[in-house]
Each structure stands twice: as structure tokens, then as C-alpha cells.
N, C-alpha and C positions, 0 to 999 in steps of 0.2 A: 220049655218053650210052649207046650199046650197050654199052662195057666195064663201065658202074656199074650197068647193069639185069642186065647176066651174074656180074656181084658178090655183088648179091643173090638174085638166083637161084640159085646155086652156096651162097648160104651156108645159105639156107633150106631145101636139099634135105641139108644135112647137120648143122642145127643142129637145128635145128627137132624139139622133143618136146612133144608135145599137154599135156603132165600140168603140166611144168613153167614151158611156158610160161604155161598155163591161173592155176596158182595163183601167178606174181608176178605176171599181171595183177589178177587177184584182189587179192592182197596190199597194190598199188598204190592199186589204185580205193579201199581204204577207206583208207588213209593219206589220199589226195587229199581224201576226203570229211569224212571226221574235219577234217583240218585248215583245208580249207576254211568250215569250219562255223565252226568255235570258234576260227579265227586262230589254232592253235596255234603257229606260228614267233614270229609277228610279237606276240603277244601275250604269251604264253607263257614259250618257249625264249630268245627277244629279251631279258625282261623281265630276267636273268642277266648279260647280254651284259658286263656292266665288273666282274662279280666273280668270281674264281678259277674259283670253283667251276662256272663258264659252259662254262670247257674241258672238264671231263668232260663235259657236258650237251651238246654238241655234237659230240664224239667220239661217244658214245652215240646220240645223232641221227640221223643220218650214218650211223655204224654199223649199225643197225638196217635201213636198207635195204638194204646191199651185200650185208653178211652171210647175211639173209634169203634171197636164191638161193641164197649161197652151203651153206646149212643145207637147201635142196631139194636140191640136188645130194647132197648126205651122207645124208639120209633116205633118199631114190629108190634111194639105191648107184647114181647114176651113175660111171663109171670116166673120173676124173680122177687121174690118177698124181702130179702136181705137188700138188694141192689140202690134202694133211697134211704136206706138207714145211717144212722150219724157212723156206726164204728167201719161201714167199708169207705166210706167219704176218710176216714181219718187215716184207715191202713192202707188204702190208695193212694191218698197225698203223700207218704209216712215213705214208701217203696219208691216213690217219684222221685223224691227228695234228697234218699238216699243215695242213688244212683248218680245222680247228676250231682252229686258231691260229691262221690268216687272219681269219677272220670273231669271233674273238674281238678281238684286235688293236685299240686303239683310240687308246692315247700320240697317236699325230699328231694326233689333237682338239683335246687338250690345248696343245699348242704354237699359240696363237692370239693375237694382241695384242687387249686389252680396246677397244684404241680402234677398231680397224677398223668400218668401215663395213657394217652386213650382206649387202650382195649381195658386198664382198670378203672378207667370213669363212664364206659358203657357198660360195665358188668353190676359196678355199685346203682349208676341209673335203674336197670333193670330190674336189679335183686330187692332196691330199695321201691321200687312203683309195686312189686309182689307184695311184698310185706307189706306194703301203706295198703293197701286191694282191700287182704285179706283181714285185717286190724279195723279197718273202716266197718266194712260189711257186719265183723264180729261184734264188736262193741255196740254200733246200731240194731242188731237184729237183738241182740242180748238187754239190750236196755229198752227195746220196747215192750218185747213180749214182757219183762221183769214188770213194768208198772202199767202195760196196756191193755195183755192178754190174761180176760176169766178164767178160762180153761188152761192149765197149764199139765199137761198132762204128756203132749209128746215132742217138746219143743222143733215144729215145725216142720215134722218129717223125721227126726235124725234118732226116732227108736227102731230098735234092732227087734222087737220083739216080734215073733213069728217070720219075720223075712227069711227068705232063700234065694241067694246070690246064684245059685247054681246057671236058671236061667240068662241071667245077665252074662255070667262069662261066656258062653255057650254063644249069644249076640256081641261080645267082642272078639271071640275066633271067629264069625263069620266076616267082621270086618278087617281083615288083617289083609285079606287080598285086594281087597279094594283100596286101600289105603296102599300099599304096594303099587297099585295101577296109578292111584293117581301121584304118588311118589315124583312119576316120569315125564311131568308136567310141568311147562314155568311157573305158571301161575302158581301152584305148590310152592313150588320150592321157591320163590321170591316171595310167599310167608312166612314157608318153616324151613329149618326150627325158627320158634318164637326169638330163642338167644341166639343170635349169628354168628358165624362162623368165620366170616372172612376182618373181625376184626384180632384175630388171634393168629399169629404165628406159633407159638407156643402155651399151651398150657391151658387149653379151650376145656376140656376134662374137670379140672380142676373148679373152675368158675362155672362150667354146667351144673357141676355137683352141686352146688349150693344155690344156685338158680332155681334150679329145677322143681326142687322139693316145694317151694313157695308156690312158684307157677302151679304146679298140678293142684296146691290148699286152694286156688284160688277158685278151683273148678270144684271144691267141696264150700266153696260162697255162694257161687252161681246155682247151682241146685238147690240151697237152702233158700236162694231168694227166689228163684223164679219155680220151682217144685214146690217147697218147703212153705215160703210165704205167700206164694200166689195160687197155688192150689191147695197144698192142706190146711193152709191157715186161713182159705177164704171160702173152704167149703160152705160152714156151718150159714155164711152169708150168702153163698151165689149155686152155691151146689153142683152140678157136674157143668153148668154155665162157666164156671171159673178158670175151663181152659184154655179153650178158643182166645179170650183176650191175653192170656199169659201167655201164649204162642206167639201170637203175632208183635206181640211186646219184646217176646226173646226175638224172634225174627230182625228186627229194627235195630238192636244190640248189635247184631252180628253186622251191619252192615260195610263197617271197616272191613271185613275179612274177602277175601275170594268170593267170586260171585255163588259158583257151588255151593261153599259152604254155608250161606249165606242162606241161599235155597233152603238146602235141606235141615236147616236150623229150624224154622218153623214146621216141619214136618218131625222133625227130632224132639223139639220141644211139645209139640202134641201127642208123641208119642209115650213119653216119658210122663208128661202131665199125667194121663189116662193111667201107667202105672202108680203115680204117686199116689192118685187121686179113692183107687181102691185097695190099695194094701195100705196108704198113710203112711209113708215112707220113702225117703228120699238117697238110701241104697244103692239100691237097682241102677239110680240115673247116675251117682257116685262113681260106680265102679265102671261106668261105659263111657263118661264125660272123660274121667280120669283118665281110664285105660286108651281110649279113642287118641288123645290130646300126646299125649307118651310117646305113642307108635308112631304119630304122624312125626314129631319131633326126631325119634327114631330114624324111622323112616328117610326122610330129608337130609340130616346126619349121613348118612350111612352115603347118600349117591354123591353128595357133596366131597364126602372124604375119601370114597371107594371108587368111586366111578370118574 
């Protein structure tokens, strides 16, 4: 735990500007609140979701938050040397693109037999939106570093060399209570678990088993993109500047979720940046995103069937 509190502290005495920080939290809070308000995702941007035109709509989304710091930084004239260069213009658009073709994405619906049973055509929905997730992510992250990136050296955060998980578990047993407290909550447990419960009389086990394992791959996507690609693979262009907008990018992500979590995602995602950012390893966030995402599922389980 001292090397991830001296992480922090080191990054905070040399990131850290009052103005800038000031106005993305700004900028955040009324995203959060606006949307919050009027469902705009869910309501809204969602309501696009199977027609073309959805992917600009969500590139733009999306966009709008990265960018957003990234547009302080250029206002301020902070001195960012990589920040107008062709290859972050190209891995910027390249992450945009990406994303808002995942959450566009929908074909695997479509492949469903009419006669299925409904607890077995919400299990194949789900298990099959996993798989599409984490295969999208893969294949794009894989095919650009292949012909995009000079440096191929740690694909993206995902070397093991010199890391020590020790701290990390250490920061998922402190969260185990907490996740416990908030267990006892609607808003909780009318998100988790992610796979539902009340559409199974029998045999809920079984289809978790195979759910599940995807769901959690899909949280070893999400740290390769927004860790992985947005802070280790944009260091050499934006330098310890590369986390603030990947936070508040992840932040905007989460907006489907619980208002909570939702919060603390960009405070999560800045956290986690800052580790990625000096060990160059995407780990650390691995085994907390994972293990956090488990518990809670866990967790909701557990009052749903027990309580």
C-alpha cells in the first residue's frame, strides 16, 4: 500500500493544476446532472442504438468528454508537445471509434431461435453481448497496435514484468465492506447482478457459470482501453496530462450505471490511471476492476437468494 500512496502523491505534486482541474470537475458535475435528470443515455442516445446514424451519436458522446480536457489543455496553453501531433489525432479518433462500435453493435440479438424459452434467450442475449464486447475490443486493440504502434514493446499495459499484485488485493479486501453496505440498497441491487435472477426458476447457476467468466474478460477490455490505451499508450504523447481526460472519458462510460458508481468511476479511473501511468501496467486495475465487479455480483446474489 505505501508504493500506491507514494504513486499518488508523486503524481499529485506534479499533475495537479487548480484551474484545470477546477473546470473538468465542473464540466463533469453538470454532464452528471443534466443526464441524470432527463436519462439522457438511456433515454435519449440509447433510443438510436440499431440505426447507423447511432455511431456518429455516440462517437460524439464519448467524444465530448475526452475532448473536453483535452480543449482546456489548448485554451490554458498548457505545454503538451505530443497533444497537436498527427499520431494522437489518429489514436484518439481510433479509441472513439472503437467504442461507439461496441455499444452500437447489436447482430448477436438477432441470432436467436423464436422457440427458445425466455430465461434461455436472455442468458444467450447476455452471454452473446459478453463475447461480441470482449472480441470487438480485442481484435481492434490488436490490429492497431499490429500496424499503428512503433513501439511495441509492452502491448498496452498487459506486461507482468516487475508488478506486484500484493497491493492491489490488499485494496480489494478493503472493499469488501463497502460493497457489503452498499449490497443493502435498491439502487444496487436493481443493477446487480449484471445477469438477473428473477428470470430463472431453476437452473440460474448454471447460466451464471458461463456468463460470468466473459462479463469479468470484459473488465480485462475496459482497463486495456481506458489504462492500457489511454494512459500507457498515450504517455509518450501527452505524458502524465493523459489522465485527467481518460477519467472523465471513463466517467461518461459509466453513465448507464447507478448514480454512485458512476461518481466514483472517475475518481476510480484516476486512480488507477496514476498507477498504470508509473508502473506501465494495467494489473493492478485488472485485479480490482475484476475482483470489485465479482463481489458486487456476489454480493446482490447472495440478498436476492438469501434474504
Amino acid at each position: 500500500m505505501k508504493s500506491i500512496l507514494q504513486y499518488l502523491q508523486k503524481f499529485w505534486k506534479t499533475d495537479f493544476d487548480p484551474l484545470i482541474y477546477a473546470l473538468t470537475i465542473l464540466g463533469l458535475g453538470i454532464a452528471i446532472y443534466f443526464n441524470y435528470l432527463y436519462d439522457f443515455e438511456d433515454s435519449i442516445v440509447d433510443s438510436y442504438r440499431k440505426q447507423p446514424i447511432s455511431l456518429l451519436y455516440y462517437f460524439l458522446y464519448y467524444g465530448a468528454a475526452y475532448y473536453y480536457v483535452i480543449a482546456l489543455y489548448l485554451i490554458f496553453k498548457r505545454d503538451i508537445p505530443g497533444l497537436k501531433s498527427r499520431q494522437f489525432v489518429i489514436k484518439s479518433l481510433f479509441v472513439l471509434a472503437l467504442i461507439a462500435f461496441k455499444v452500437f453493435f447489436y447482430f448477436d440479438e438477432t441470432w436467436t431461435d423464436a422457440g427458445m424459452a425466455l430465461h434461455e434467450r436472455y442468458a444467450y442475449i447476455k452471454t452473446s453481448k459478453a463475447i461480441a464486447s470482449v472480441s470487438i475490443y480485442t481484435i481492434g486493440l490488436i490490429v492497431f497496435y499490429y500496424f499503428f504502434e512503433k513501439d511495441k514493446s509492452n502491448w498496452y499495459g498487459l506486461t507482468t514484468k516487475g508488478f506486484n499484485w500484493r497491493p492491489y488485493a490488499i485494496m480489494l479486501l478493503i472493499m469488501v465492506p463497502l460493497i457489503a453496505m452498499a449490497a443493502t440498497q435498491p439502487d444496487f441491487l436493481k443493477a446487480y447482478p449484471r445477469f438477473k435472477t428473477h428470470y430463472f426458476e431453476t437452473g440460474y447457476w448454471f447460466y451464471f457459470s458461463i456468463y460470468e467468466p466473459f462479463y469479468l474478460l470484459g473488465f480485462v477490455m475496459v482497463e486495456w482501453l481506458f489504462r492500457g490505451f489511454l494512459v500507457v499508450g498515450m504517455v509518450h504523447l501527452l505524458g502524465h496530462r493523459a489522465i485527467l481526460p481518460a477519467a472523465a472519458f471513463y466517467c461518461v462510460f459509466h453513465f448507464g450505471k447507478p448514480l454512485g458508481e458512476c461518481i466514483s468511476s472517475f475518481f476510480g479511473g484516476y486512480i488507477l490511471g496514476v498507477f498504470a501511468y508509473y508502473s506501465r501496467s494495467i494489473w493492478g486495475g485488472i485485479i480490482v476492476h475484476m475482483g470489485i465487479a465479482l463481489l458486487m455480483d456476489l454480493a446482490a446474489i447472495f440478498v436476492k437468494f438469501a434474504l
